[in-house]
N, C-alpha and C positions, 0 to 999 in steps of 0.2 A: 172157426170152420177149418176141416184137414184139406188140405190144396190136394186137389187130384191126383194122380200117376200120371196123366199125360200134363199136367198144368206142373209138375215137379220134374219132368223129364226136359221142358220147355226150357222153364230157367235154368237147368243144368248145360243145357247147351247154351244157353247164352252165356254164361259164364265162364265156361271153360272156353268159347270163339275170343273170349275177352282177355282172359288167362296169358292162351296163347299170343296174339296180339300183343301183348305185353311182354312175353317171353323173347318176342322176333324183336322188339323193337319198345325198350325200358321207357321212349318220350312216345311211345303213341298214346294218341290224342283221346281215344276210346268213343270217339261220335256215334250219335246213337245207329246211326245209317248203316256207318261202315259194321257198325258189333252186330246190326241184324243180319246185313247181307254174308257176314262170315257165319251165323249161326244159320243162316238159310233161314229165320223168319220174318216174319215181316215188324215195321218197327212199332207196330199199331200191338203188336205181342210182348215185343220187351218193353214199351210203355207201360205195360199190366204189369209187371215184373218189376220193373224200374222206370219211377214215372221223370226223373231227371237223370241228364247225364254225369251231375254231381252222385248220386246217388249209388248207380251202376259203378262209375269208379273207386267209390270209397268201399264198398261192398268188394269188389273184385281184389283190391289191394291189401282190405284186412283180414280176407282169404288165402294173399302171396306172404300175408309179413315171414310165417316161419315155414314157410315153402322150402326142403330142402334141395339144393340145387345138385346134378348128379356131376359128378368126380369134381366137387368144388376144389380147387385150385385150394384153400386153407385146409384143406385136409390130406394135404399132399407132404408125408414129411423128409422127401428123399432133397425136400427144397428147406433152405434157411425160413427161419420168420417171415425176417421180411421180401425174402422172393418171392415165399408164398403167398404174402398182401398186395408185393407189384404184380403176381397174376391175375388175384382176383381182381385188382381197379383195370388191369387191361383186359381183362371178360368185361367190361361194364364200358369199353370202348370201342368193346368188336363191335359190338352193335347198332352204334355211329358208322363204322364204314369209314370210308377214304374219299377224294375226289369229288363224283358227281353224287354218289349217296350222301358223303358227308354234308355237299351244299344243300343239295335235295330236306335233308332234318331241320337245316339249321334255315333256310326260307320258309320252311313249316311251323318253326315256333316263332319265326318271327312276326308271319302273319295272322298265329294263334291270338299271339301274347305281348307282340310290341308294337305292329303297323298299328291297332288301332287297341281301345282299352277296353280288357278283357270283362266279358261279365263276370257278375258274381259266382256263377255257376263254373265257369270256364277258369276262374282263377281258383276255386275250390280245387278243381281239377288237378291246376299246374302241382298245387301245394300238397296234393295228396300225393302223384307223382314222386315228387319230388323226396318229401317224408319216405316213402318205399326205400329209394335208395339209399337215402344216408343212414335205414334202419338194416338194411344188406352191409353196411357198411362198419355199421356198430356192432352189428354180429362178428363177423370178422374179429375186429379185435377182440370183442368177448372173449373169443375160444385161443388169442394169444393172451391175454391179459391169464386168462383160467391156466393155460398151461407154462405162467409164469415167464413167458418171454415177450414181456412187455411189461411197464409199470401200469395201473391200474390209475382209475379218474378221470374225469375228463372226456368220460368215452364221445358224449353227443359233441363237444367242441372240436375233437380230433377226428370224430368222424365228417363233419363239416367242412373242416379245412379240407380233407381230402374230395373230396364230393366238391368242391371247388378249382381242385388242380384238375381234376378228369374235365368239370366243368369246360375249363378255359381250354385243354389241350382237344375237345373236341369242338371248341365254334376254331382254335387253330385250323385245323384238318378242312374246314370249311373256307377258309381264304388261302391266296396262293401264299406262298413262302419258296425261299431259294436254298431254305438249309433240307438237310434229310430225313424225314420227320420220324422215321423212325429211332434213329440215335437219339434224337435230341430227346422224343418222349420217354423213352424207358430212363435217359438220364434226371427229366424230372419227377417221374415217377417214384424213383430209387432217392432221389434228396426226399421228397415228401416225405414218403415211408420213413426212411431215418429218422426224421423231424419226430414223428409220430411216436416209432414204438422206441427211442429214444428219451421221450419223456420232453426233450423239446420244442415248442418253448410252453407248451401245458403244461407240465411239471415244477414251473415256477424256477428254472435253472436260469 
């Protein structure tokens, strides 16, 4: 059966309230609640639509995978390689935030995903989440690997490891520290990156 004009209009809005949501903020949680009341309907609609919240995300995610992002930071070439890859993992921290945002994210996945144990649905969730980015991230290299300034291999391991350094420098940002966190990040940033497009220690060097 053809899904209607207004029943096709419907889910286009909840998708794109989803989209976006995701756009503002890479670890939101995507509840079905919060995705109706951003789409303005009600959640008895996007259950017709999307009868889980597993579903609604995996749907909305493998709609972002080759989402091209505007003036991406890797296609910027007045920048080195690897400046251009520390822009991109620091796009992928702005939206962590500092301070009280930053605690604010990181008491949110805690209470998602560690105060108590995640349903199946809800750790379907974290993992598809999760998958987006390190596939944002394997892009990236892609397009240096294709233009030859980077060695090639290895993409999902090296895209990992970095998607682990962003990781930890943003539950960082969440607890105090006495050093200044901006130095310190871009300095881990910038080891990573080398490590990376470097060929270390992936490359078997």
């Amino acid at each position: 059966m053809d899904v209607e004009p207004k029943e096709t209009g419907t889910r286009s809005k909840i998708l794109i309230a989803a989209a976006t949501m995701l756009g503002e903020n890479p670890t939101a949680r995507l509840s079905v609640r919060a995705v109706a009341a951003r789409a303005q309907v009600s959640t008895g609609s996007l259950r017709h639509f999307f009868p889980t919240q597993r579903e609604l995300v995996e749907t909305v995610v493998a709609a972002m995978y080759d989402l091209q992002i505007p003036d991406d930071p890797i296609n910027d070439h007045s920048l080195s390689p690897e400046e251009r890859l520390v822009a991109c993992l620091q796009l992928l921290l702005f939206h962590v935030g500092v301070g009280d945002r930053a605690r604010q994210q990181w008491a949110s996945l805690y209470e998602a995903y560690v105060a108590t144990a995640p349903s199946e649905d809800e750790a379907a969730v974290y993992l598809a989440l999760d998958r987006m980015g390190r596939h944002r991230i394997e892009q990236w290299l892609t397009t240096l690997v294709d233009e030859g300034a980077t060695p090639g291999g290895e993409l999902e391991a090296r895209a990992r490891f970095l998607a682990t350094v962003t990781s930890g420098i943003a539950t960082e940002r969440a607890l105090p520290s006495e050093t200044v966190r901006v130095d310190s990040e871009n300095a881990t940033l910038r080891l990573a990156v080398h490590a990376v497009t470097t060929g270390w220690p992936f490359g078997g060097v």
